[in-house]
N, C-alpha and C positions, 0 to 999 in steps of 0.2 A: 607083702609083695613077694612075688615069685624070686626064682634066682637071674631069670633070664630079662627080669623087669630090672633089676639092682644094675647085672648086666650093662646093659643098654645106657642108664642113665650113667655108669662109670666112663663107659666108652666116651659119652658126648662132650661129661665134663673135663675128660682126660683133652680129648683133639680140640675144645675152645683153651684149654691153659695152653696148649704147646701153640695154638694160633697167635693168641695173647703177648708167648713167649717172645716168640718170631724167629729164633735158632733157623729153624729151616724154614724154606718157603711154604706158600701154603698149599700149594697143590703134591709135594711131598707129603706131608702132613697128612691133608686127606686123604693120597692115597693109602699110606700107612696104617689111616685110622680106619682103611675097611677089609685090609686084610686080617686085622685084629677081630674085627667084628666076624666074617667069616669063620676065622681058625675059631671062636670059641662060641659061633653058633646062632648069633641071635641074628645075623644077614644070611639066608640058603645059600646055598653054592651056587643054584640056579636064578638069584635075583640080583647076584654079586655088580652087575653090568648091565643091569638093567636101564642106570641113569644115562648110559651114553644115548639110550633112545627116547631122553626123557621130552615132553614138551620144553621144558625151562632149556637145555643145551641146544635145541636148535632156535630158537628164539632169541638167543645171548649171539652165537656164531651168526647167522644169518645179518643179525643187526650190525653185526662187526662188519660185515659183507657190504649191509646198504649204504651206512653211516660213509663208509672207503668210496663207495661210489659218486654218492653225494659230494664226498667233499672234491673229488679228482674234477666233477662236472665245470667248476669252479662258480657255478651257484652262490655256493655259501662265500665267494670273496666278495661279490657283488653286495650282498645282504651287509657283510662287516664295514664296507664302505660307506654303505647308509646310517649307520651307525657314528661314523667316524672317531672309531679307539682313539686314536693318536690324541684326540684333544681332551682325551678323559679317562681320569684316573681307572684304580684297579677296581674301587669300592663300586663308581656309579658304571661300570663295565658290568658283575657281579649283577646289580639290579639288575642291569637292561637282560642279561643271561636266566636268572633265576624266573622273572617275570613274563619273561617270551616264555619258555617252559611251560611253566605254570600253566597257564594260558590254552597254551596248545592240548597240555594233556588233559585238558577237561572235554577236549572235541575228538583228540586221536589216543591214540592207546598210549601210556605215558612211556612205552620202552620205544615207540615211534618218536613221538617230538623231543624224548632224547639222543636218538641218533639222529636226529636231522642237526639239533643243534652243536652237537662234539665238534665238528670239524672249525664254526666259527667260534667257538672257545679258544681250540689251540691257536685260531690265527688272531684271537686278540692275547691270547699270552703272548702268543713270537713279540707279535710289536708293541707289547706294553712292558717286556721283558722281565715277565714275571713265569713261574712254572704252573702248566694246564692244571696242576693239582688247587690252584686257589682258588676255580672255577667247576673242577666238576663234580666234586662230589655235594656241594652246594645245588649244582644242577638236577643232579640226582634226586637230591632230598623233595627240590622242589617241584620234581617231576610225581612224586608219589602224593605231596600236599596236593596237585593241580587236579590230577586225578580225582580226587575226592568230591569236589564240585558237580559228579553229572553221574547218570546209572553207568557210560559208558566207556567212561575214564580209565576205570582199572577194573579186574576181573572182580576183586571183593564183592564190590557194587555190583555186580549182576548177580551174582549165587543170594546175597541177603536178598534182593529182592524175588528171585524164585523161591527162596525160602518162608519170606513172609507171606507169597502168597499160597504156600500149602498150607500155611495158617493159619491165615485169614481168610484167604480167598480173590483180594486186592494185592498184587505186587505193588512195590513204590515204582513211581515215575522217574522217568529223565530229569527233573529237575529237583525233586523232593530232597536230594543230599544239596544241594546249592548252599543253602542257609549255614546250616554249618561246615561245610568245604569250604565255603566262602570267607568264609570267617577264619579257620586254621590256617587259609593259604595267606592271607594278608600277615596274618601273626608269622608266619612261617618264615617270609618272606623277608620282613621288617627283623626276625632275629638273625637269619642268613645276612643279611644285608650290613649288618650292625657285628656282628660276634664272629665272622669268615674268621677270624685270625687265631682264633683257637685250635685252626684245623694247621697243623704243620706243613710249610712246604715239603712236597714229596718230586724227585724224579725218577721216570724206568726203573725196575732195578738193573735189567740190562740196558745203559748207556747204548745205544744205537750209533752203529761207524757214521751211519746215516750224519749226526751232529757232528763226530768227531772229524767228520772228514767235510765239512760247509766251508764252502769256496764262496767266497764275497765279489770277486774280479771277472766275472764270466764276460766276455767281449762279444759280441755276435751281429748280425749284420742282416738287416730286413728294408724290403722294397714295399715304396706306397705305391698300391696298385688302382686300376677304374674304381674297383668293389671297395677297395679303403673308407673306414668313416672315420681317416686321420686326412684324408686330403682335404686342403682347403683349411684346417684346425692348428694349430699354435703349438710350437714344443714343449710349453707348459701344460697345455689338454692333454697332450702323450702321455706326459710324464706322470699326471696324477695316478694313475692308478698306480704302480710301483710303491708311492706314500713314501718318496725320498730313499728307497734301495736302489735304484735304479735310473740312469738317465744317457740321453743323447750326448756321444763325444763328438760326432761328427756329420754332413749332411754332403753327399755325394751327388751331384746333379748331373745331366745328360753333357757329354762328354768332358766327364773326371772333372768339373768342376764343384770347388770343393765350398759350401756356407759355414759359417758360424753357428752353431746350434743355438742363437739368442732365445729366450723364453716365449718371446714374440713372433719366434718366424714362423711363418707359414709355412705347413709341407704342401708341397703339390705334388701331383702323379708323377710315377717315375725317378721320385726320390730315393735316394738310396741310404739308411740309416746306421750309423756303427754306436751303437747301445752297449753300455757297462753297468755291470750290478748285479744282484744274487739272481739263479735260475730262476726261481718262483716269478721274483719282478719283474726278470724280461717276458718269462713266459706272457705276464699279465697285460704288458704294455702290445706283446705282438697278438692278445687275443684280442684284446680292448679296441684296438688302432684296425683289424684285420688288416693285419701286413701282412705279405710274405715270406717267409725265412727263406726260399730259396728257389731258383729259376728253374732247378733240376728235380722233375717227379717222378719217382718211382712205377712202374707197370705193375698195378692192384691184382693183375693176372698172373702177373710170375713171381709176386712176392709178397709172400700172405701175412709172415711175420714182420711185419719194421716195427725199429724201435729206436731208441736213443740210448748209448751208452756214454760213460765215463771211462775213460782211459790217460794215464800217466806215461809219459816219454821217457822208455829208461835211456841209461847210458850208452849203450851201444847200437840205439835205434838208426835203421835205416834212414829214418824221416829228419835228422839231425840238417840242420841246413838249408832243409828245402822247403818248401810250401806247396799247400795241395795243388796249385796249379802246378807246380813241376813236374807234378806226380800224376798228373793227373789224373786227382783224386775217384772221382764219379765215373770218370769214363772207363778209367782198368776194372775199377771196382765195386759201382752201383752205390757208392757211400756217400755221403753229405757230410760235411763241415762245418755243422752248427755253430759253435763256439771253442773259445780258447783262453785259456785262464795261467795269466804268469806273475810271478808275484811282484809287486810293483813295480807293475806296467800298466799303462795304459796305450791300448792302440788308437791310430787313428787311422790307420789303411784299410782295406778288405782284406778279408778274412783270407782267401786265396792266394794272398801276396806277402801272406805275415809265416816268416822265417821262422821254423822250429827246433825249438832248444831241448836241452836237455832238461828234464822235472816240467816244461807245459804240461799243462790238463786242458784234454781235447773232449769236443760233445761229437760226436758221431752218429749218424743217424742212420740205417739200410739194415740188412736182410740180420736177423738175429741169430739165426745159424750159421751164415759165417762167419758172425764179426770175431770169434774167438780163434780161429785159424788166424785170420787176418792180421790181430793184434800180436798173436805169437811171431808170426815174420816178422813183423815190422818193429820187434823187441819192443812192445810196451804194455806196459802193466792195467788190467782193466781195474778199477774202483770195485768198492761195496756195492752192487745192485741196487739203484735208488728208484724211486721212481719219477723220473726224470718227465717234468711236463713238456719243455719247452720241444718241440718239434713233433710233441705225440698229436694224436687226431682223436678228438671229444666233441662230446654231443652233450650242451647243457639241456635241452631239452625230452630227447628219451626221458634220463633216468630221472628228472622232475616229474616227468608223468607216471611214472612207474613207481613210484612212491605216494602220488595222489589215490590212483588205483588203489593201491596195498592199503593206504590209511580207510579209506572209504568201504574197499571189502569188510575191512574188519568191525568198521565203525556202522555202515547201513547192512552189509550183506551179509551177517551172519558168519565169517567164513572164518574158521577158527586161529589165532595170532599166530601160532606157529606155522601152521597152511599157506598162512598169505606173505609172511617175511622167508618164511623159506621159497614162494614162489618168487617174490620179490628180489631176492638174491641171485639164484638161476635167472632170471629174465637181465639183471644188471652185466652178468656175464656174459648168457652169450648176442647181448646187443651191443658189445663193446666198450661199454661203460666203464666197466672194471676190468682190464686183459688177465688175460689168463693164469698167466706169469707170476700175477701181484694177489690174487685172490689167496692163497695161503699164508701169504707174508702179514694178512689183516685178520687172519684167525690167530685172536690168543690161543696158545695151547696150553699153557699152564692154568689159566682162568677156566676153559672148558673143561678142564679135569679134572679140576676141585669141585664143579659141581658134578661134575656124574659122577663122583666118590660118594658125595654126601648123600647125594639122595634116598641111596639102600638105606645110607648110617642113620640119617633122622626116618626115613618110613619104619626103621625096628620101632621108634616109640607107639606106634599106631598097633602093629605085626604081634608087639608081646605084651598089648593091654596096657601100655603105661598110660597112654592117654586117656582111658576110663579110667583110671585110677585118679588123674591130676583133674578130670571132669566132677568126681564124685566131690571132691575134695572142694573143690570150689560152690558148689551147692551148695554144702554146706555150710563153707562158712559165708558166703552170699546172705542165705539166710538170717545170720543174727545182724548186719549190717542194715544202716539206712538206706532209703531209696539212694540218695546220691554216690553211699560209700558200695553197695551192690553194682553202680550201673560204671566206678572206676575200676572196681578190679575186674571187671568183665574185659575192661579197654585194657586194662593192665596186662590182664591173662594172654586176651587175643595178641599182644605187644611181644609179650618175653615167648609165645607159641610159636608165629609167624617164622623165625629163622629156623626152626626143627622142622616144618610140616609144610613151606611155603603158604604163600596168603591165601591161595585157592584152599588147600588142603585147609588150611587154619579156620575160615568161613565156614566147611563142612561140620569141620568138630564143635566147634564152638556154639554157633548160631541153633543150634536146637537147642544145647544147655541152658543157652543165654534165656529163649522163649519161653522155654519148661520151666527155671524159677523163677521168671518173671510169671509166669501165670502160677506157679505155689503162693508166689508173694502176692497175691492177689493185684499185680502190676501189668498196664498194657506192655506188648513184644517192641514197641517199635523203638523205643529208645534206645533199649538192649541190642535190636537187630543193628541197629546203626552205630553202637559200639563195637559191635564186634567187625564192622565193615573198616571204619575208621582205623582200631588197634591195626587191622590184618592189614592192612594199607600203607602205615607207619614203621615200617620197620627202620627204624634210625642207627640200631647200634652194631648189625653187621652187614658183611657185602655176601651173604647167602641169603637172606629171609627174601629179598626182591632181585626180580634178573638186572631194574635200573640200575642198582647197588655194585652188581657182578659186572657189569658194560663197562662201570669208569676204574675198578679196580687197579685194570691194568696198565692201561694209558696216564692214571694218575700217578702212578706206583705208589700204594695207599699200600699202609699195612693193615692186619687184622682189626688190630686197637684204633689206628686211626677213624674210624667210625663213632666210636663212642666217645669219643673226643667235642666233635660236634651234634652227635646224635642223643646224646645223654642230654644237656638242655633243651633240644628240642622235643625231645621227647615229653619233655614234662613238660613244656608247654603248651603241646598238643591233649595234655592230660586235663591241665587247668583251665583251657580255655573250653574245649570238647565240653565237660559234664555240666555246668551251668547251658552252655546250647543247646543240648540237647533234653534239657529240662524245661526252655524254654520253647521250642520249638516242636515238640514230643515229650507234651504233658504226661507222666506216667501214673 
């Protein structure tokens, strides 16, 4: 081997120990690990940056994009309900998640039915109060097993099949991987299901103010209107959706007379509500109910940005004392009043008439350019930028469509995965899906940087012939092995490849070697083709071989090793179960 081969495999080995290590994050790391490679040659100066335009980073970022949209839509709360978490554990949660996945990615691309599903993971961790990490890398895995089951699943599956048919002359068919997909994903699924607890609980490693600052007491106040589909309906019908964060303190009737919130009464039009419980929950109940939060609407024509802030009452606030009706809030100021959060207190007045103290946390709602003058007069402190649903304006349906579209492009129209998630994310944006505001705060940057490091670092093995080297190497010994021990280390190779060369890349190298000593060994291709589809598919043991892998990374806060944690038994499982399948099903 050259020096520039020795090279290259020191570098990789060097940046998986320091991953392994964990000392530093891992998008330090990588970046480190390619100005190494650089300074001593085997990356050009000119391909140094090549990954930031790579297909895998806009595919990863884009999905961050959709997944945000999706879940804001509040779609996915709808879906979790149907479900109903609360009455079930973390284990048969885990199924219902890994399952639906699975499922999905056999019909849409598997880095699709994983961003559709992230969003009701975390809302069944909030309320099962466990951390999103016991759910998604579990999801991951079994987004790449679901995959497997159909030519259109995952990319592997399409390249073996172009490959077998310059072969042959016959590519495989949309269902020809089913038998054995079929089979790995039930095993897959049944060991996920059973073995989750090997995987460590992991959270952020940036703790988000976002949690540290969760207010439980929010108070706010909504009218049942003609459009209402809470008029005529029970205060227990309200309340469900919330799932016990959230409920009616009080019921306001036409002239100030005040009901009992009983579980049993009835709202009728022109009711006036005073609800306490977390944001998300009121949100839920004022989308559910279609109330109104408020009599006073903004002009679309003179005020383009609204939004809803957080803001804290210092000490020496003007508003000390008074209440927005003093002030009259709306009228000086074009602002709204949404909510008001004091620490044990419960209101039962309108919001207009509740007297403000020093430390309230007020919701605010109007022009987002001025609210930050505004808040400086009035000496009060704005919060961490959240994003705050309850008074925002969403369209579940857009961005449902708009990911039907994108699955479908990708799935019937040919149109290539990064084309259609990157158009998919532009279209969630500017159809208001996702404001504008919030679209960067859902790109990881550290997860998007570690792969456009790696990409140069693992393409040297290609660039300096190592990979003919590790090709030649396996022919050979392929050769002295049995039919069955030739057609595992084929899956083995494609296996431990995949994280250097991604699964596309992996399928190119591989799949002619695999044919070529399948036809030395006087063996039909097709077995081998579908080992090598399988391996390049499976990558279990890190979060770069797959972009599924790289999507839960960060949201989980998984470290490097965390992958081989649970990806190490599965892997072999997929070993044991694979080569008897495909011996059965692709006689060689």
């Amino acid at each position: 081997m050259r020096t520039d081969q020795w090279l290259s495999l020191l570098v990789i080995a060097l940046m998986m120990a320091a991953f392994l290590w964990g000392r530093y994050r891992y998008d330090i790391v990588a970046a480190g690990s390619l100005l190494v490679a650089v300074a001593i040659g085997i990356v050009p100066v000119t391909e140094a940056f090549s990954g930031f335009s790579d297909d895998i980073v806009i595919i990863v970022a884009s999905a961050l994009v959709v997944s945000a949209a999706i879940s804001r839509s509040g779609i996915m709360e709808i879906a979790l309900r149907r479900f109903s978490p609360e009455r079930r554990g973390p284990r048969v949660q885990l199924l219902i998640l890994v399952a639906v996945v699975a499922v999905l990615s056999a019909f849409i691309k598997n880095i699709g039915a994983l961003a559709i599903m992230i969003p009701v993971a975390f809302q069944m961790a909030r309320k099962s109060r466990v951390s999103p990490s016991l759910f998604l890398m579990p999801m991951a895995f079994a987004s790449l097993l679901g995959g497997l089951m159909t030519q259109i699943g995952t990319s592997p599956n399409i390249i073996v099949s172009r490959v077998r048919e310059e072969i042959t002359g016959t590519p495989f068919t949309m269902f020809d991987y089913t038998p054995v997909g079929a089979a790995l994903t039930l095993a897959g699924i049944a060991f996920l299901a059973v073995f989750y607890k090997l995987l460590p609980e992991r959270v952020k490693e940036q703790a988000s103010l976002d949690e540290a600052l969760r207010i439980k007491n929010y108070t706010t106040e909504a009218r049942v209107t003609a459009q209402s589909s809470a008029t005529g309906q029970s205060i227990s019908w309200l309340q469900k959706p919330a799932q016990g964060d959230a409920m009616v303190t009080a019921i306001i009737s036409n002239g100030d007379r005040k009901r009992s919130p009983l579980p049993d009464t009835v709202l009728k039009e022109s009711d006036l509500l005073i609800i306490e419980g977390e944001q998300a929950a009121l949100d839920r109940i004022v989308k559910e109910g279609k109330l109104q939060l408020s009599d006073r609407k903004h002009e679309k024509d003179t005020i383009k940005d609204v939004g809803s802030v957080e803001a804290v009452v210092g000490e020496h606030s003007q508003l000390i004392g008074l209440s927005a009706k003093d002030v009259s809030l709306f009228e000086n100021t074009g602002l709204n009043l949404l909510a008001v959060s004091r620490r044990d207190k419960r209101f039962t007045e309108r919001l207009g008439e509740i007297k403000i103290r020093n430390g309230d946390v007020l919701v605010l709602q109007g022009d987002l350019r001025r609210l930050p003058d505004l808040l400086r007069e009035w000496g009060c402190l704005p919060l961490v930028e959240r994003d705050l649903k309850l008074g925002s304006v969403r369209n579940s349906i857009v961005p449902l469509l708009i990911l039907i579209v994108t699955m479908g492009a990708t799935a019937f129209g040919g149109v290539p995965v990064a084309h259609a998630f990157f158009a998919a994310a532009f279209l969630m944006v500017v159809s208001g899906s996702l404001p504008l505001k919030d679209v960067y705060e859902h790109l990881d940057a550290p997860i998007l940087i570690m792969l456009a490091a790696l990409i140069p670092i693992s393409d040297s093995l290609r660039t300096t012939g190592t990979t003919d080297i590790i090709a030649s190497l396996l022919s050979k010994l392929a050769a002295m092995l049995p039919p069955s021990g030739a057609l595992a280390l084929i899956l083995v190779a494609a296996m431990a490849v995949t994280p250097f060369l991604n699964n596309a890349a992996t399928v190119l190298v591989m799949a002619p070697i695999a044919a070529t000593f399948a036809e030395n060994l006087g063996f039909r291709p097709d077995a081998f083709l579908m080992a090598v589809a399988i391996g390049a598919g499976c990558d279990f043991l890190t979060p770069i071989g797959h972009q599924c892998n790289t999507l839960v990374m960060g949201p989980g806060g998984y470290r490097f090793g965390d992958y081989a944690r649970l990806g190490l038994p599965l892997s072999a499982i997929v070993l044991v179960v694979s080569i008897p399948m495909l011996l059965l099903v692709w006689p060689i």
